[in-house]
N, C-alpha and C positions, 0 to 999 in steps of 0.2 A: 504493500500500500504506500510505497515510499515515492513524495513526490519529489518532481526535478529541482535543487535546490538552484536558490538566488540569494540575493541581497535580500540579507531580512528585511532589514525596513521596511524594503517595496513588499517582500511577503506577507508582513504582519499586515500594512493598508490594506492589502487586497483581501485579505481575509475580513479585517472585520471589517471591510465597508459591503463585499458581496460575497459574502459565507457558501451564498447558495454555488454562486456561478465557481467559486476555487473548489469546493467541494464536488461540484459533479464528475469532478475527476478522479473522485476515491470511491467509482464502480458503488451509485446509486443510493448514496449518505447523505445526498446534498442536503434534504431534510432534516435529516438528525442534525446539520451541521451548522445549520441557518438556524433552527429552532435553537438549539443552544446557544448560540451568540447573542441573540434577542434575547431571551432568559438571561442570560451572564449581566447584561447591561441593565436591564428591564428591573432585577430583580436584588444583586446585591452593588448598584451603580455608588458612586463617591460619597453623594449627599445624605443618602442614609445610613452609611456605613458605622456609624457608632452607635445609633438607636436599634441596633442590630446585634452587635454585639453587646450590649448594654442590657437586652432581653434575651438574649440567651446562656449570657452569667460566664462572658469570657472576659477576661480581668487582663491580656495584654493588649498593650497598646499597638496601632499599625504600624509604627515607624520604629517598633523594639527590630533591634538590628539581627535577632537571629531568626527572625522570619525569612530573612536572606540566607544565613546558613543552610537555615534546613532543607530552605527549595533547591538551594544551588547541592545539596549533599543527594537530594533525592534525583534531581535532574543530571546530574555530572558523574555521580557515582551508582546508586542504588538503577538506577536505568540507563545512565550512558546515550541519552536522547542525541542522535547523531541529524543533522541537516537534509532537508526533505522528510522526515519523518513524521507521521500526523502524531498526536500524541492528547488524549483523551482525558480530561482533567476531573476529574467526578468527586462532589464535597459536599456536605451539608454547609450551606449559606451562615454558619456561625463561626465557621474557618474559613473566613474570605479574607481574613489579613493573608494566612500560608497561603490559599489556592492563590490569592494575584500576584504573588511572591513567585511562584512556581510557574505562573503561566506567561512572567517576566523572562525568568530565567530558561525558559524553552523557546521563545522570542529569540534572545540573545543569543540561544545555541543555535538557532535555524532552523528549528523545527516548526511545524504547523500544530499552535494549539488549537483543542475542540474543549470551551469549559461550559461543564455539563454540572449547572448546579441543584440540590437538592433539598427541598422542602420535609423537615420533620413530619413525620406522621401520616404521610399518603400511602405509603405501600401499606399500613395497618389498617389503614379505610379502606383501601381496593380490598384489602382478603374481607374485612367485612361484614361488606356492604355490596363489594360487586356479585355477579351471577357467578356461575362456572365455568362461562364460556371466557370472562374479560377475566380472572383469574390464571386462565389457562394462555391467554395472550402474551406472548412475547414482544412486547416494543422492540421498535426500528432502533433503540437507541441504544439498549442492554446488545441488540444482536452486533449493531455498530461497534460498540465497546469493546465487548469479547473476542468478536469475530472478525473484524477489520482492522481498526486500530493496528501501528505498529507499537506502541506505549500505551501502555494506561497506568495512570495514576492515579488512587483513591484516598481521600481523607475523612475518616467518619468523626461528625462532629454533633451527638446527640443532644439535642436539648432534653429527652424524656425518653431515659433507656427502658421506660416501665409501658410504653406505651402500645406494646402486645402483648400484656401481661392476659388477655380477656379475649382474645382468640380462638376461635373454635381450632384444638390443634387436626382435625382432618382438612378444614381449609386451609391450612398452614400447608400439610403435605399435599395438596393439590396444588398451592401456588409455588413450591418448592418441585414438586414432581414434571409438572410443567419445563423447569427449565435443568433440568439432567444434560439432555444433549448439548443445550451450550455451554454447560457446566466443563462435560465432557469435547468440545470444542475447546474452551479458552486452556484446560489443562496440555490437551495436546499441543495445541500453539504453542506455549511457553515450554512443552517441551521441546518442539521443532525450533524452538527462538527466533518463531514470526510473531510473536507476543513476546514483549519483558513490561513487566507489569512489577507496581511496588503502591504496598497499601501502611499508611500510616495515620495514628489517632490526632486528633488535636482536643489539647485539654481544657474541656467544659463543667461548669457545676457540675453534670449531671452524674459524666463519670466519676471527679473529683468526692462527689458522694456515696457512689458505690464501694468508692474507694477506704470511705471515712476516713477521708483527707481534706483539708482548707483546698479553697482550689490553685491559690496561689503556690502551694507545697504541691499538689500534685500537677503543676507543671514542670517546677523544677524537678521534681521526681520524672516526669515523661524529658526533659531535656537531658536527666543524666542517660534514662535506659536509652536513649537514644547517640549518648556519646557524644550531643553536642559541647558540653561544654568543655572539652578537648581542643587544643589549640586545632587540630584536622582533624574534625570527626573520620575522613577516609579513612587515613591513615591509623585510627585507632579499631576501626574495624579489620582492617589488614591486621592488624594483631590479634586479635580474637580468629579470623579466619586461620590466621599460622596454627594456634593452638586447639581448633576445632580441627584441623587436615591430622594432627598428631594424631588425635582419638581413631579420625575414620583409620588412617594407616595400619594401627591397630586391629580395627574391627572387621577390616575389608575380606578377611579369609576366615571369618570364625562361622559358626552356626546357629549355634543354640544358645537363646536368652532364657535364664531364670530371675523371675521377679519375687522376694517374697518381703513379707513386710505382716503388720496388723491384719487381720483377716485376707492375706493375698498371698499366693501360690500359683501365681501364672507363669507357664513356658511356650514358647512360641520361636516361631525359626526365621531366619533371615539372611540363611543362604542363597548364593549366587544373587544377593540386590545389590541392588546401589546404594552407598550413603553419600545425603547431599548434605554441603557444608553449608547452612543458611546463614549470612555473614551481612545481613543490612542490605539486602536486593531488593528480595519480593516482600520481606516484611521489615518495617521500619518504626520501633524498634525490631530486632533479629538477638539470633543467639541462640542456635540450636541444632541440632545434629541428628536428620533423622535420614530413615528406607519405610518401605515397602515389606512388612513380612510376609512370608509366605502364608496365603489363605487360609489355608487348610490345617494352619501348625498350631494354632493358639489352644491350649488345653487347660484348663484350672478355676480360678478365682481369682480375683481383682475386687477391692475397695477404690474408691476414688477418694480422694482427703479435701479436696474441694468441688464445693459444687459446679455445676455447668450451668452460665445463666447466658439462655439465648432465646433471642423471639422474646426479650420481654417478661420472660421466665426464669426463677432461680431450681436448676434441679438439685439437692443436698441430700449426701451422702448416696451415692450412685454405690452398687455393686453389682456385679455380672458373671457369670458363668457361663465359659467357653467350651464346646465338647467340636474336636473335629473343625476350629478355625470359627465356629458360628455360636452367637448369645443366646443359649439354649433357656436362662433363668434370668430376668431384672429385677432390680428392687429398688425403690429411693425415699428416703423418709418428704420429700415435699415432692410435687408436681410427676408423682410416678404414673400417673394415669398419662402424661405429655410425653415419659422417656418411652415406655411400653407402645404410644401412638408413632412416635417418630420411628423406632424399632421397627417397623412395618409400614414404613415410606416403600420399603422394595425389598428386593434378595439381598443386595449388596449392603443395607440398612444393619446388617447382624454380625457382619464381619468386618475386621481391621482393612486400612487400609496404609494408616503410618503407626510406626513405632519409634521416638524419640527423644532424646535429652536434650533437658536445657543447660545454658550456657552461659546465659548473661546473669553475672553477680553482680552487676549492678542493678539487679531488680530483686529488688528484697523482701516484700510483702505483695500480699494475693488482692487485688484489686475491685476481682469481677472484670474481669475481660481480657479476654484468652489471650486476644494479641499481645497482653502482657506478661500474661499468670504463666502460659506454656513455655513461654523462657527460661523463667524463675531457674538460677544456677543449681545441680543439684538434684532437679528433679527429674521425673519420667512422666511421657505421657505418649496417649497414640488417639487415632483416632477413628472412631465407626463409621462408615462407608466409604465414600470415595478417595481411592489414592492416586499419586502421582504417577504418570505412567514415566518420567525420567527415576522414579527409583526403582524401577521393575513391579509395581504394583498392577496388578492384574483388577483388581474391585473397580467396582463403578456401581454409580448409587447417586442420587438426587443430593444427597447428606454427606457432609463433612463435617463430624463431631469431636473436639477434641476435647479429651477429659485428661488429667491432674493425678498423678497417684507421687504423694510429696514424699521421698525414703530420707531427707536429712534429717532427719532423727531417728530415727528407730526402720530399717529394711535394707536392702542388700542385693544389686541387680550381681549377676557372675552370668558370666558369655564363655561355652567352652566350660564351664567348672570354675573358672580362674575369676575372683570378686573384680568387678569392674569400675559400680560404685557403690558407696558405701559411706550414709552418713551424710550425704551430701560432698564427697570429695571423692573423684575421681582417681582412681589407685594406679593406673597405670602411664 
């Protein structure tokens, strides 16, 4: 989808003066592309830009100078947005200091941005309130993003993480089932690397509360997990990647993972996969080191130590039982009637699809939200349905669930017989 590069400048006029007409060049998006630019303008334009932020309980200022960091770290590093490249900008409108930060700095690189901004609480009205047929609709613009795009870049910026808390969960998995194949598209992409894509939070009340954090504390919390406040955030991820390549080097020829811990006794195999070094790419914050295990190999019991709160939901105290790679038994003391629904989104719903440690010690407490919590240094997690086909994972499933099981205190993974971690510290 890469167009023929020029002079930015001239690129960037010609865009936002006629979105439609530079767009019909990226094979029949012109729509998506024009609709976005109007919305970008329309919607979080100059003159309202702080009664904006001001309502939705974000506390930094437009002209704080690391708003530049972190775009020029996402756009320079974490995606490498090269000239002629269209580059897909997608944020809730309470991060529109970062999104015009990033949509700057992809300007400047030569690329062609598309900023696709997003209103709190509609995708919770469309499940609903709409029918089954507008549920089951794919917009031009999700298919854009995934599917065209050579970039995308995502900033979720909640004002009300609670606001599918009342969800019927079968329309959940109707509106989630619905979009499998593009699920299953943008994964392939990104494994073919006609997608590089990189999603990162920007910190609002909302999360800063699930967090039971001030929200001024949990931004610097989200700038440390994130390495900004390092003279070169790159370069401090290059350090994290060196000592995540050690672990895979190690792991790359072993087989057999045993997990046990408080109520868990899980083994599961992870022969002939891949492990990918996650090092501040695709997730920003990053910090983790996972594969693909074999389907078929997950045998035991697993507790989770923290709950899984997604769709607006907190699931607490998850436990499962694996027989032959598949969730033969769930349990969870809140929302078990949601995990047992999602369970049975599809086939691929019951079995693993990643299995992974976290990496980043600079994330030190559980948040509520994976994109943090799954890093947490120390810990293990994988996740139910769909896996990555760059780690040799075979699952495919509308769901990508990732749950928590925390061994720095008290459990003990061993790979091969030989303790691997232990305690929260990595032994080899």
């Amino acid at each position: 989808m890469k167009l023929s590069p020029g002079d930015n400048r001239a690129g960037h006029e010609k865009l936002s003066r006629g979105g439609l007409r530079r767009t019909s060049l990226v094979g029949g998006t012109g729509i998506v592309a024009s609709f976005s630019l109007v919305a970008y303008h329309a919607t979080i334009g100059d003159s309202n830009t702080q009664a904006i932020l001001k309502s939705s309980g974000v506390h930094l200022q437009m002209n704080d100078p690391r708003f530049t960091t972190w775009a020029r770290t996402l756009v320079h590093y974490s995606t490498d947005v090269q000239p002629g490249e269209v580059v897909a900008i997608t944020g809730g409108v309470a991060a529109e200091p970062l999104l015009r930060a990033i949509y700057r700095e992809v300007v400047l690189r030569g690329g062609y941005p598309v900023m696709i901004p997003v209103l709190s609480g509609l995708t919770p009205n469309l499940i609903a309130t709409g029918s089954d047929d507008q549920l089951q609709w794919v917009t031009p613009i999700e298919q854009f993003v995934r599917g065209k795009a050579d970039v995308m870049i995502s900033v979720s910026a909640e004002t009300n993480t609670k606001s599918s808390s009342e969800i019927d969960p079968t329309r959940q998995r109707m509106y989630d089932s619905a979009r499998s194949e593009l699920r299953q598209t943008y994964m392939r992409r990104a494994a073919e690397g006609t997608l590089r894509w990189s999603s990162t939070l920007f910190p609002t009340d909302s999360y800063a509360q699930d967090a039971d954090m001030a929200t001024d504390d949990f931004t610097e919390f989200m700038f440390s997990a994130c390495k900004l406040d390092t003279p070169d955030p790159a370069a401090a991820w290059g350090e994290l990647r060196d000592e995540q390549q050690r672990l895979i080097d190690w792991l790359v020829d072993k087989s057999d993972v045993h997990i046990s811990g408080p109520d868990t006794d899980l083994r599961l195999s992870i022969a002939g996969r891949t492990w990918i070094n996650s090092d501040g790419h695709r997730n920003f914050p990053s910090g983790e080191i996972f594969t693909g295990p074999i389907e078929s190999s997950a045998n035991g019991c697993i507790r989770f130590s923290y709950p899984v709160v997604t769709g607006g939901r907190e699931i607490s105290d998850i436990r499962l039982t694996f027989v032959d790679g598949k969730v033969t038994d769930a349990s969870a003391s809140k929302n078990e009637e949601f995990l047992l629904s999602t369970l049975d989104t599809d086939t691929g719903a019951r079995y693993l699809g990643e299995f992974a440690f976290g990496t980043n010690f600079g994330i030190t407490r559980f948040t509520k939200n994976i994109l943090l919590d799954e890093k947490i240094g120390g810990t293990v997690h994988m996740a139910l349905g769909a896996g990555y086909p760059d780690s040799g994972s075979l699952n495919r499933s509308a769901i990508h669930w990732d749950v928590i099981c925390d061994v720095r205190t008290e459990g003990v993974v061993t790979v091969d017989g030989i303790p691997f971690l232990q305690n929260g510290s990595f032994l080899v």
